[in-house]
C-alpha positions in Angstrom: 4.3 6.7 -7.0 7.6 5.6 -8.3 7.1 3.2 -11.2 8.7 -0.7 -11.2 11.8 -1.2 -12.2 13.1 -4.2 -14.5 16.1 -5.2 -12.2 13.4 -5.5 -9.6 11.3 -7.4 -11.6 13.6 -10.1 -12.7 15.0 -10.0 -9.1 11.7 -11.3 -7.7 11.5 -13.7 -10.7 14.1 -15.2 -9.3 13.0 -15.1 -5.8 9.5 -16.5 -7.0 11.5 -20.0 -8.1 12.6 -19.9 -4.3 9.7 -19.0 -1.7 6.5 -19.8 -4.4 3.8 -21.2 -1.8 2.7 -24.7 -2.8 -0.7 -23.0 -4.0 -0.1 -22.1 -7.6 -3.7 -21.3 -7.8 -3.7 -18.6 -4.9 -5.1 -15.2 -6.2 -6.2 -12.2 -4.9 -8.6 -10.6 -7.4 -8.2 -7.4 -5.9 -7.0 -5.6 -8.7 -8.7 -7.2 -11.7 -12.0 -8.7 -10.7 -13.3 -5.6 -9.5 -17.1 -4.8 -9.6 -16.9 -2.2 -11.6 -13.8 -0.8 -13.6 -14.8 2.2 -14.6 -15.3 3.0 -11.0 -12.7 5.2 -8.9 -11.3 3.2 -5.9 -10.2 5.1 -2.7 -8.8 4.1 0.8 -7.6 6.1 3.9 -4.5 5.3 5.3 -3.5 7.0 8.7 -0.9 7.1 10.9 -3.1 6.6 13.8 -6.4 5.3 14.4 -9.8 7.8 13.1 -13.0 7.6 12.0 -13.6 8.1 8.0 -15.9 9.0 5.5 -15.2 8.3 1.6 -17.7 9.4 -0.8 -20.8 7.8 1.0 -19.1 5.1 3.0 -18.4 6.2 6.9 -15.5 4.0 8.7 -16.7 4.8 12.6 -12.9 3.7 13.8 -10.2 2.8 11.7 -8.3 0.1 14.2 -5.5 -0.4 11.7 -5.2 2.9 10.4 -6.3 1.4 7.1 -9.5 1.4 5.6 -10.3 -0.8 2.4 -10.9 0.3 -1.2 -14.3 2.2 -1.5 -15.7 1.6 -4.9 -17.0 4.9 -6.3 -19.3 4.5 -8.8 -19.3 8.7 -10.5 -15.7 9.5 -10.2 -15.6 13.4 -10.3 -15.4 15.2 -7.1 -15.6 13.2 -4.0 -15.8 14.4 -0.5 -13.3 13.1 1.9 -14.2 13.1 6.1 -10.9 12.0 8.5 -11.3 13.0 11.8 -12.9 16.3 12.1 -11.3 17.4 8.8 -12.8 17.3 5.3 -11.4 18.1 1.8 -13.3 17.4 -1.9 -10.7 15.7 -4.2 -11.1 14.6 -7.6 -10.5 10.8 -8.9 -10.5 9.8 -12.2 -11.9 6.1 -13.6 -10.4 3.0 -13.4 -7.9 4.9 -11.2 -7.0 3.9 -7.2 -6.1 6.5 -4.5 -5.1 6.2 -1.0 -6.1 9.0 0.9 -3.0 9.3 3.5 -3.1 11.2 6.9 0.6 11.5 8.4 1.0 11.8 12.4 2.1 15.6 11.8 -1.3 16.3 10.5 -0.3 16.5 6.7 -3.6 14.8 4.3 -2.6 14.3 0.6 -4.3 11.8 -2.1 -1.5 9.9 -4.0 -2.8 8.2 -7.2 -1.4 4.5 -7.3 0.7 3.0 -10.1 -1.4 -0.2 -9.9 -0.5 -3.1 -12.5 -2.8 -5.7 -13.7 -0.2 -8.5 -14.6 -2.5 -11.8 -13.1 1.0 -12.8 -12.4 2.0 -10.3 -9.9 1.1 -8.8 -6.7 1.2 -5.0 -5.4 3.5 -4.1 -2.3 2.0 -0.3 -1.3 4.4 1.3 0.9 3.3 4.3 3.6 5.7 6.5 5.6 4.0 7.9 8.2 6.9 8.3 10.5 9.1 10.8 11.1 11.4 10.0 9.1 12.5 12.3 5.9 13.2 9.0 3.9 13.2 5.1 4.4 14.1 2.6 2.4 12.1 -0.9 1.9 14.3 -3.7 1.8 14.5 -7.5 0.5 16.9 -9.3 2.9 16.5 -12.4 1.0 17.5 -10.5 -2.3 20.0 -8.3 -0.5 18.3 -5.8 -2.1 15.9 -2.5 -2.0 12.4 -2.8 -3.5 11.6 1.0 -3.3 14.3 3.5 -2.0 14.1 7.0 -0.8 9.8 6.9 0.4 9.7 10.7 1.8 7.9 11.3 5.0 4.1 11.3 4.8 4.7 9.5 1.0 3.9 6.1 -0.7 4.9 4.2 -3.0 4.3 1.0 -4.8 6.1 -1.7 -7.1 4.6 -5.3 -8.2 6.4 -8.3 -7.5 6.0 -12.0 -9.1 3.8 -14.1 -6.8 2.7 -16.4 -5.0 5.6 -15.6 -2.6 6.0 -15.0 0.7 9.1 -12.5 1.4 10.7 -11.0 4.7 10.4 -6.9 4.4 12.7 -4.2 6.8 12.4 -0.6 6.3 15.8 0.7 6.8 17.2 4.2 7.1 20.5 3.8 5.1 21.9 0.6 7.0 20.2 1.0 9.6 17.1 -1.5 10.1 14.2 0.9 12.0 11.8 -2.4 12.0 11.3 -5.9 10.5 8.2 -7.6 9.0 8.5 -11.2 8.3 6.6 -13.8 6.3 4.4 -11.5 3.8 2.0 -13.6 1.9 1.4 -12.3 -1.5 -1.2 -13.0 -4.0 -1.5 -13.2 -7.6 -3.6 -10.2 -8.5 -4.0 -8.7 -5.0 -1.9 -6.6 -2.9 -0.2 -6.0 0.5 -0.2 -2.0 2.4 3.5 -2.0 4.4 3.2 1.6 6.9 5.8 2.3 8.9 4.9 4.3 11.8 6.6 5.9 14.9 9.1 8.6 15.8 12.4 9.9 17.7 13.7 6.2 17.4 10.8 4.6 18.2 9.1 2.8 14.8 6.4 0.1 14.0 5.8 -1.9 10.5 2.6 -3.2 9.8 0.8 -5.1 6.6 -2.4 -5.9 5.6 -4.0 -6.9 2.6 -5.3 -4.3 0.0 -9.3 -5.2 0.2 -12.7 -3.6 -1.1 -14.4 -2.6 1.6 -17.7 -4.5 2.2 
């Protein structure tokens, strides 16, 4: 994960003053009222729909590609079930993983660099294209918010909220797909996964959630 950086940070300062919702009081909890927090927490995210297990918790059919946060209560060694392929990983405490499956197959557990600023909220970024590199871009701040996500990579930053910002993914100028109007939430956090290949790509969000 790469880590924030301050010109992004004073950046969405900035941009807070501009798109702040009227709801001052809007949080999402996510990342600091959590049941447990010397628990692991550990999601799938795949470039195409499957079934899931994490730890004990089974996901019969991931629609989204995105499962939510399993709580798991003895980090350690964990087993991990995505299609018809498993792998043991080991988590640490306190710590958040997403578990990602790219379209060419590749499985790999990235550690997140999650903040818990009540303040902020946490943009999570997937490429599961094809795609060496893509860039996620702020058109209202004519700016990038994390450059150079490899293929079959992630990473995150945390931006001031509440806020609702436009996002692209862009491949050096060029804008590979658009998604507008992202809601953020004090204390929560949004999964952006760009999908697709040979010229053909999809953007997606969704809220970072425990799953129930």
């Amino acid at each position: 994960m790469k880590k924030n950086s301050s010109w992004l940070i004073a950046l969405c300062a900035g941009l807070c003053g501009m798109y702040a919702t009227t709801g001052l009081a809007q949080d999402g909890g996510l990342y600091e009222d959590v049941p447990d927090p010397s628990a692991s927490f550990v999601r799938v995210v795949a470039a195409a729909p499957t079934n899931a297990v994490i730890d004990t918790k089974t996901f019969d059919q991931l629609d989204g590609g995105i499962s939510g946060y399993v709580v798991v209560a003895k980090p350690g060694e964990i087993k991990l079930v995505t299609g018809v392929d498993d792998a043991t990983v080991k988590v640490e405490a306190g710590k958040y993983y997403s578990y990602i499956v790219g379209a060419d197959g590749t499985k790999t557990l990235v550690p997140e660099d999650i903040t818990s600023n009540p303040a902020q909220a946490v943009i999570s970024f997937f490429n599961l294209s094809d795609l060496p590199k893509v860039d996620l871009y702020v058109p209202a701040a004519k700016a990038v918010a994390l450059p150079g996500v490899p293929m079959n990579g992630a990473a995150n930053v945390a931006l001031k909220a509440p806020l609702t910002l436009d996002f692209e993914v862009r491949d050096g100028d060029k804008v590979l797909a658009s998604l507008p109007a992202v809601d953020l939430q004090r204390r929560g956090g949004v999964a952006i996964v760009l999908r697709g290949s040979a010229g053909k790509y999809t953007v997606a969000g969704s809220n970072s959630t425990l799953a129930n």
